[in-house]
C-alpha atoms as a printed R data frame, in Angstrom:
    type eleno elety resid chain resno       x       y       z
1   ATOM     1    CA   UNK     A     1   0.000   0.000   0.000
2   ATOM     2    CA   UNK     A     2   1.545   3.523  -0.836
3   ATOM     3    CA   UNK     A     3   0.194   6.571   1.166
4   ATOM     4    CA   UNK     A     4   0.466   9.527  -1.272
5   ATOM     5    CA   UNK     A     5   0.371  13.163  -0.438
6   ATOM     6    CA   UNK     A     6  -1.207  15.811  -2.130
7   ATOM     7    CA   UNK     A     7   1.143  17.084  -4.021
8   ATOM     8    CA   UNK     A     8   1.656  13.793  -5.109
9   ATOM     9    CA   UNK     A     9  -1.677  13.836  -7.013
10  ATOM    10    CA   UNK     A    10  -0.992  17.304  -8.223
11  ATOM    11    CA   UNK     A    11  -3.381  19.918  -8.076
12  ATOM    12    CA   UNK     A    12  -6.986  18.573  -6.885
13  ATOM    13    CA   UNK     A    13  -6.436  15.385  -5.117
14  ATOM    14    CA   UNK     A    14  -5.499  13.540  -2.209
15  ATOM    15    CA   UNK     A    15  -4.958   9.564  -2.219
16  ATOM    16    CA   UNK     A    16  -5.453   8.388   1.373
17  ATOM    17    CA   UNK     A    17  -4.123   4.653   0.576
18  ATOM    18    CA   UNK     A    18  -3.944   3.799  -2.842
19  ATOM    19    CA   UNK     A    19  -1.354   1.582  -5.529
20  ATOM    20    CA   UNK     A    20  -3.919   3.089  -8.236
21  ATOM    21    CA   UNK     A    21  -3.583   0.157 -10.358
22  ATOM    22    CA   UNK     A    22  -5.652   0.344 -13.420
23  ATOM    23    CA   UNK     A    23  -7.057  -2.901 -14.287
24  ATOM    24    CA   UNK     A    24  -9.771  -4.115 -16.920
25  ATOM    25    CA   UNK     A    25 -12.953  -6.084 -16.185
26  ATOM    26    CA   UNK     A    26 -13.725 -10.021 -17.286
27  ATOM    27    CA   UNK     A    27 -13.235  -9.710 -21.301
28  ATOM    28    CA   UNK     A    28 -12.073  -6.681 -21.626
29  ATOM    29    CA   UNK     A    29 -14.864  -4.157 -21.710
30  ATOM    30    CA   UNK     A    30 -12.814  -1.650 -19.579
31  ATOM    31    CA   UNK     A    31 -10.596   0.474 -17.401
32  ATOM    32    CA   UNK     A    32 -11.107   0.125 -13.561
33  ATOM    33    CA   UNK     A    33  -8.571   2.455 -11.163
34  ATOM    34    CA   UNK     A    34  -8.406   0.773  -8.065
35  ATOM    35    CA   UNK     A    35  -7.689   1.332  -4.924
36  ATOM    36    CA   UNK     A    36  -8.903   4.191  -2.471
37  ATOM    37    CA   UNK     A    37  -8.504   7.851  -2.823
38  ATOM    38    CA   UNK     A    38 -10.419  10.758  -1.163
39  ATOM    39    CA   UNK     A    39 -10.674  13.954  -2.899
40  ATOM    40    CA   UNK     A    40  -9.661  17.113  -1.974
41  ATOM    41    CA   UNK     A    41 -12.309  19.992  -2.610
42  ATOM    42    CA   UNK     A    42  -9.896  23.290  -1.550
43  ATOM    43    CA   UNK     A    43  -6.957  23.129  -4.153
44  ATOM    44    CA   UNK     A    44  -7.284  26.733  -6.098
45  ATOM    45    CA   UNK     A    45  -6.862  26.774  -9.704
46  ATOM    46    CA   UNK     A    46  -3.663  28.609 -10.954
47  ATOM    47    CA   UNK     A    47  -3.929  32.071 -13.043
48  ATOM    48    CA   UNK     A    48  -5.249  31.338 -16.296
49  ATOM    49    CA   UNK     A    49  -3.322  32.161 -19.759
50  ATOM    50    CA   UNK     A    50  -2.677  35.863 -20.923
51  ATOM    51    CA   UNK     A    51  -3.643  36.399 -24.817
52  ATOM    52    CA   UNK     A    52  -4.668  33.854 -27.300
53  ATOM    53    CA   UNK     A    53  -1.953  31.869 -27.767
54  ATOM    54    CA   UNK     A    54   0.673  30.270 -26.214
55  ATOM    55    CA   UNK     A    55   3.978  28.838 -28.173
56  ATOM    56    CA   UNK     A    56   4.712  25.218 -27.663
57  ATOM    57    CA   UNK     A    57   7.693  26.488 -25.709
58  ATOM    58    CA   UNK     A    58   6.296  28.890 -23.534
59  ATOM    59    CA   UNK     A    59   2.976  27.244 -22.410
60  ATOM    60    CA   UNK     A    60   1.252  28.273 -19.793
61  ATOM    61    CA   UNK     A    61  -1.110  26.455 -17.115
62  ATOM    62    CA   UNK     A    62  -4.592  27.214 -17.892
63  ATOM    63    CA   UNK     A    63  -7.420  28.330 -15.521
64  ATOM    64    CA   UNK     A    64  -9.370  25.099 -13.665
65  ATOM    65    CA   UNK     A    65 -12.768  24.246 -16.322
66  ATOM    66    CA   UNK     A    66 -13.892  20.706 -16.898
67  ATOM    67    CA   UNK     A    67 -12.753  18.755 -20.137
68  ATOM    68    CA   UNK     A    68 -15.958  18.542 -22.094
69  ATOM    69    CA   UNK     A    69 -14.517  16.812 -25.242
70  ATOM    70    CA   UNK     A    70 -11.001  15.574 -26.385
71  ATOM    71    CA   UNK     A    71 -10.039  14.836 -29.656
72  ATOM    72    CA   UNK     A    72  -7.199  12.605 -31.087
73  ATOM    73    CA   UNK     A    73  -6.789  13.651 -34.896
74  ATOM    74    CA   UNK     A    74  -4.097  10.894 -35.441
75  ATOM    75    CA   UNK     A    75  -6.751   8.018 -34.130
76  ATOM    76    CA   UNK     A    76  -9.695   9.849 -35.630
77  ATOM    77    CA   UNK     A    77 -11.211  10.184 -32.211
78  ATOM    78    CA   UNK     A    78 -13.339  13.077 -31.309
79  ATOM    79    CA   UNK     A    79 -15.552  12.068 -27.843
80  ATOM    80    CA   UNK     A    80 -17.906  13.642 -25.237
81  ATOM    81    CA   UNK     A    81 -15.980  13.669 -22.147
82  ATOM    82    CA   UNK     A    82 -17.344  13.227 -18.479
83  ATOM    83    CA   UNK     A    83 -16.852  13.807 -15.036
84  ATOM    84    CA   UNK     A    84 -15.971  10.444 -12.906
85  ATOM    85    CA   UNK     A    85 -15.480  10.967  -8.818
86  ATOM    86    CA   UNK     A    86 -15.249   8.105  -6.503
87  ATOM    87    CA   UNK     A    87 -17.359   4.566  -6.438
88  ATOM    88    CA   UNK     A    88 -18.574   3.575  -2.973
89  ATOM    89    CA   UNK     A    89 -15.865   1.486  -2.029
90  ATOM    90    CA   UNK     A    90 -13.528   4.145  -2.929
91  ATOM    91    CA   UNK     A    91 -12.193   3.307  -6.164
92  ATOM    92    CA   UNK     A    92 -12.027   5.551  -9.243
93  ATOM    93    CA   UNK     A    93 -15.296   5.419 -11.111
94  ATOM    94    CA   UNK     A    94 -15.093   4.929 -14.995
95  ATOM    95    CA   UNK     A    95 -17.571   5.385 -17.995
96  ATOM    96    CA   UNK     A    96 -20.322   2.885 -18.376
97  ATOM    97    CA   UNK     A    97 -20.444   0.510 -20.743
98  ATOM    98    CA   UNK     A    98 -22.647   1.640 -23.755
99  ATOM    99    CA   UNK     A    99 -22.881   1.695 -27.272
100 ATOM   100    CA   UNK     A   100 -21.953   5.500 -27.100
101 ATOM   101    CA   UNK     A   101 -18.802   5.232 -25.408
102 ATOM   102    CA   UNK     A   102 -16.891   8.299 -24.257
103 ATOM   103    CA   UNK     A   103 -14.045   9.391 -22.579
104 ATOM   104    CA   UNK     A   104 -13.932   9.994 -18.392
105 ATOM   105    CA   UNK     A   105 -12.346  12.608 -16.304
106 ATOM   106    CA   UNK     A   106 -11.012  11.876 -12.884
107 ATOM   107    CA   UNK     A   107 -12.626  15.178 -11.439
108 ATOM   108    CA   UNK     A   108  -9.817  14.808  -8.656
109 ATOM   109    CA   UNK     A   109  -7.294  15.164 -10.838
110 ATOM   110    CA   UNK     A   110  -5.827  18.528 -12.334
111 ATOM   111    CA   UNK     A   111  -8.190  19.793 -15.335
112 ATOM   112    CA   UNK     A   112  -6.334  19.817 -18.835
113 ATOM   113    CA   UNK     A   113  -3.730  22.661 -18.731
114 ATOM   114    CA   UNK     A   114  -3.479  22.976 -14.992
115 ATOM   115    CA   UNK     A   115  -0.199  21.900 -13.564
116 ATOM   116    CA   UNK     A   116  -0.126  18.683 -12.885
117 ATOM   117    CA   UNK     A   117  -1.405  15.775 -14.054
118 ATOM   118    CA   UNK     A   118  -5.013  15.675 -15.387
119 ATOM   119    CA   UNK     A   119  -6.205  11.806 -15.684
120 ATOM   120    CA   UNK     A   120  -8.973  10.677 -18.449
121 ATOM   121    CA   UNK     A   121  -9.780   7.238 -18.943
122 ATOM   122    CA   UNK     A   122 -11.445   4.959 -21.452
123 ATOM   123    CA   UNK     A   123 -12.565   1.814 -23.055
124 ATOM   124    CA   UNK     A   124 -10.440  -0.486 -25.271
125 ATOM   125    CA   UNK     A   125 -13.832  -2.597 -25.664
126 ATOM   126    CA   UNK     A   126 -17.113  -2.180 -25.121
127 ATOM   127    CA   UNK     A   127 -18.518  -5.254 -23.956
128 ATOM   128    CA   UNK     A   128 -20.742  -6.397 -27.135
129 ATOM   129    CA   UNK     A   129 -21.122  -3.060 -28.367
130 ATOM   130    CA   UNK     A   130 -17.129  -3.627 -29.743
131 ATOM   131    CA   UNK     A   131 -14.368  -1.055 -30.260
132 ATOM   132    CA   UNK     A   132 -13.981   1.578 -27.220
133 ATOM   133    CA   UNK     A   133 -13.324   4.815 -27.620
134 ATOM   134    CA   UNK     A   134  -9.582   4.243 -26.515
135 ATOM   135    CA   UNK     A   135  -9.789   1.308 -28.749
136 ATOM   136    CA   UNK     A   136  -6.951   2.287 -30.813
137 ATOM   137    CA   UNK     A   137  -4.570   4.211 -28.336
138 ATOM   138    CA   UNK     A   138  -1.591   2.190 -28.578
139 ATOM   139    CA   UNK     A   139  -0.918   3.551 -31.904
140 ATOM   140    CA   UNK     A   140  -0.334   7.114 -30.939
141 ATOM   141    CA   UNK     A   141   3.158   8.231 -31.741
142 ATOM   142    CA   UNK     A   142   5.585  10.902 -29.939
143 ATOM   143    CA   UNK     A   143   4.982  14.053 -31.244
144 ATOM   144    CA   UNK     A   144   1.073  13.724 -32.218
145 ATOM   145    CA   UNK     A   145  -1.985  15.528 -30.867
146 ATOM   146    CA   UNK     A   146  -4.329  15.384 -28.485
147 ATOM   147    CA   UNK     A   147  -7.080  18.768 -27.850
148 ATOM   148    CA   UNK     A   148  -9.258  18.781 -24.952
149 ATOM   149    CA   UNK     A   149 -11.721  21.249 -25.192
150 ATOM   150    CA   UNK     A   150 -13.118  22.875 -21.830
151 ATOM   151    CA   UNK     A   151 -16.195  24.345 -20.854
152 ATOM   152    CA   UNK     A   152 -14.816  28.126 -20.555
153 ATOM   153    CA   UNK     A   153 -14.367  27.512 -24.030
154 ATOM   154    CA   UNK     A   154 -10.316  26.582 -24.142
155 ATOM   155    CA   UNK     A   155  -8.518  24.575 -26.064
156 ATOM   156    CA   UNK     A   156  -6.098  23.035 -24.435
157 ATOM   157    CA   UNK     A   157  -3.401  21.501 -27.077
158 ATOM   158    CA   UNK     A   158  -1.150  18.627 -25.822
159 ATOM   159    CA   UNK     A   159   1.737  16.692 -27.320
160 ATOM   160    CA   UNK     A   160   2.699  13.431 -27.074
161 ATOM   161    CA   UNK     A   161   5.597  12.515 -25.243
162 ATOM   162    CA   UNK     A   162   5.903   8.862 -24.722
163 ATOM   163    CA   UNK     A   163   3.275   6.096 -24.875
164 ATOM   164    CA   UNK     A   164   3.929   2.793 -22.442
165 ATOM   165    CA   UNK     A   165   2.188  -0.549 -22.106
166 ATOM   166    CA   UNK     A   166   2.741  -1.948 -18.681
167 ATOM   167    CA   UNK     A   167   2.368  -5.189 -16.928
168 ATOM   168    CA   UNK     A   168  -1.129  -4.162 -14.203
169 ATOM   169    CA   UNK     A   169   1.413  -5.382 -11.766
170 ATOM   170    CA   UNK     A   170   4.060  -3.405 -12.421
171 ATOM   171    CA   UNK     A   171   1.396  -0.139 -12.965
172 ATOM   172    CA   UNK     A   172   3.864   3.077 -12.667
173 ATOM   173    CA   UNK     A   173   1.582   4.763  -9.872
174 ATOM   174    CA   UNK     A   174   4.258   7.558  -9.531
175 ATOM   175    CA   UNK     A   175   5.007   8.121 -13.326
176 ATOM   176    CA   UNK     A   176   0.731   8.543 -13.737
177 ATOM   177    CA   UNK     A   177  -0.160  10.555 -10.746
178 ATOM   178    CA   UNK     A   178   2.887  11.895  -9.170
179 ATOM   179    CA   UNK     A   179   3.499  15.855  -8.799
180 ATOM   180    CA   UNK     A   180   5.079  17.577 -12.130
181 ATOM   181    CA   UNK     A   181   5.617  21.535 -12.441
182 ATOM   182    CA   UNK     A   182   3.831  21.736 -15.811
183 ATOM   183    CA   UNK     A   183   0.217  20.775 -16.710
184 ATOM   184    CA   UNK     A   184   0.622  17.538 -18.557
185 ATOM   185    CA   UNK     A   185  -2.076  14.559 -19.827
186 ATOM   186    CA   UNK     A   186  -2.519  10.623 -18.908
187 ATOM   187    CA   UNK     A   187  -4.797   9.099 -21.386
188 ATOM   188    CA   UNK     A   188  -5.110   5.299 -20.048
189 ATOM   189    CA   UNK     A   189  -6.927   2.179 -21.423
190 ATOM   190    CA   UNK     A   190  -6.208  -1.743 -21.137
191 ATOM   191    CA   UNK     A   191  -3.741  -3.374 -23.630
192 ATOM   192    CA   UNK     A   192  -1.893  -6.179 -24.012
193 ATOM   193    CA   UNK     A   193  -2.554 -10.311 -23.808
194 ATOM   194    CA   UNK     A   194  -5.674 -11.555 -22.661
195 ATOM   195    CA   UNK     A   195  -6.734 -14.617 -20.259
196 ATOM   196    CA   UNK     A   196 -10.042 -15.179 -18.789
197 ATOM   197    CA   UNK     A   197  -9.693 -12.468 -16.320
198 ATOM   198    CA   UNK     A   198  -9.308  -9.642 -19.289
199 ATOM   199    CA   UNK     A   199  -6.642  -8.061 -20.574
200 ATOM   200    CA   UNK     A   200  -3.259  -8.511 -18.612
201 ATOM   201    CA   UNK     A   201  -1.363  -4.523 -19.385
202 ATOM   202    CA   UNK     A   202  -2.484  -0.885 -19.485
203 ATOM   203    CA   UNK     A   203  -1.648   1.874 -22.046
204 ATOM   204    CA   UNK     A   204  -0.456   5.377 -21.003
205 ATOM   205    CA   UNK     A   205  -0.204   7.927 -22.838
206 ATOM   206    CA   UNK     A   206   2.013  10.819 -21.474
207 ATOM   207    CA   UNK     A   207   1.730  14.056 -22.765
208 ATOM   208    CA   UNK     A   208   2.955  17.523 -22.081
209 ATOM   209    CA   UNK     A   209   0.894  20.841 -22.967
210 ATOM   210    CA   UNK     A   210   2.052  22.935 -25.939
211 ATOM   211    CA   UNK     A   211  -0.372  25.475 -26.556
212 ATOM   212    CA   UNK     A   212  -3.492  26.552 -25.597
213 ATOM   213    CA   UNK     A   213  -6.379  28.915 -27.579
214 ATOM   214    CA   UNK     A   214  -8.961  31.549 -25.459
215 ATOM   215    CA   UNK     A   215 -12.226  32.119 -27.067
């Protein structure tokens, strides 16, 4: 069991006693964080982005607003995003299973383009409805793009920095939720083998924000 601290979430959450593996349920049909974490409601959004634009050098943290859509131009993915909190036994919550999948939002994580690290998670299968919306995330690439859209009406702009498929029991709980000093993404999903409990690894995507566009 590892006891994280607050900053250890990065802004907007605390994890009271948690090895945060993400794991998949019985076939497949999806990504389950487990393990128990307790929000934390008072974390205060940084200051939000002068002008327009930002350079993908000099890019800024943007002001706390809930994703409301990402889109992956590389995997032709363009989703609904929502808000997951906490299940009743205290694990992370995750999308249902549907024939209109979407993406989730840990809502105790950072929002896209605050510092730290802002969690969504989704499907690689749907059950019987098929494909998930994260179906085909282990083809992203370094250097490719990912826009979440937020409901101030921001466009947050990320780029891909390295993509890893891990073993669940070897899940890098640091590397996804520990503390950075820039707003970055985690875009996670179940990869890998398969035996009758569902698929054996997880894909994470890591990326880091580049730009970001005000209405």
């Amino acid at each position: 069991m590892t006891v994280l601290s607050r900053r250890a979430f990065g802004t907007g959450a605390t994890a009271a006693a948690a090895s945060l593996l993400v794991g998949c349920s019985s076939g497949g049909a999806g990504v389950r964080t487990t393990g128990t974490a307790s929000p934390d409601a008072s974390s205060p959004p940084p200051g939000s982005t002068a002008g327009k634009r930002t350079s993908a050098k000099s890019a800024r943290a943007v002001g706390r607003s809930a994703p409301v859509r990402l889109r992956i131009p590389a995997l032709g993915v363009d989703t609904p995003v929502m808000r997951l909190g906490l299940a009743s036994d205290g694990t992370v919550q995750v999308p249902p299973i549907t024939d209109h999948d979407q993406a989730g939002w840990y809502e105790h994580s950072p929002t896209p383009g605050q510092t730290g690290p802002s969690v969504i998670l989704g499907h690689v299968t749907v059950g019987a409805y098929g494909d998930g919306v994260f179906h085909g995330l282990s083809r992203l690439r370094r250097g490719e793009k990912i826009v979440a859209r937020l409901e101030n009406g921001t466009e947050a702009e990320f780029t891909v920095a390295s993509l890893r498929t891990v073993a669940k029991a070897d899940f890098p709980t640091d590397d996804v939720y520990g503390n950075v000093d820039r707003p970055e993404l985690r875009l996670i999903t179940c990869g890998g083998p398969k035996d009758e409990t569902g698929y054996l690894d997880n894909v994470i995507v890591f990326a880091a924000l580049t730009s970001s566009t005000s209405p």
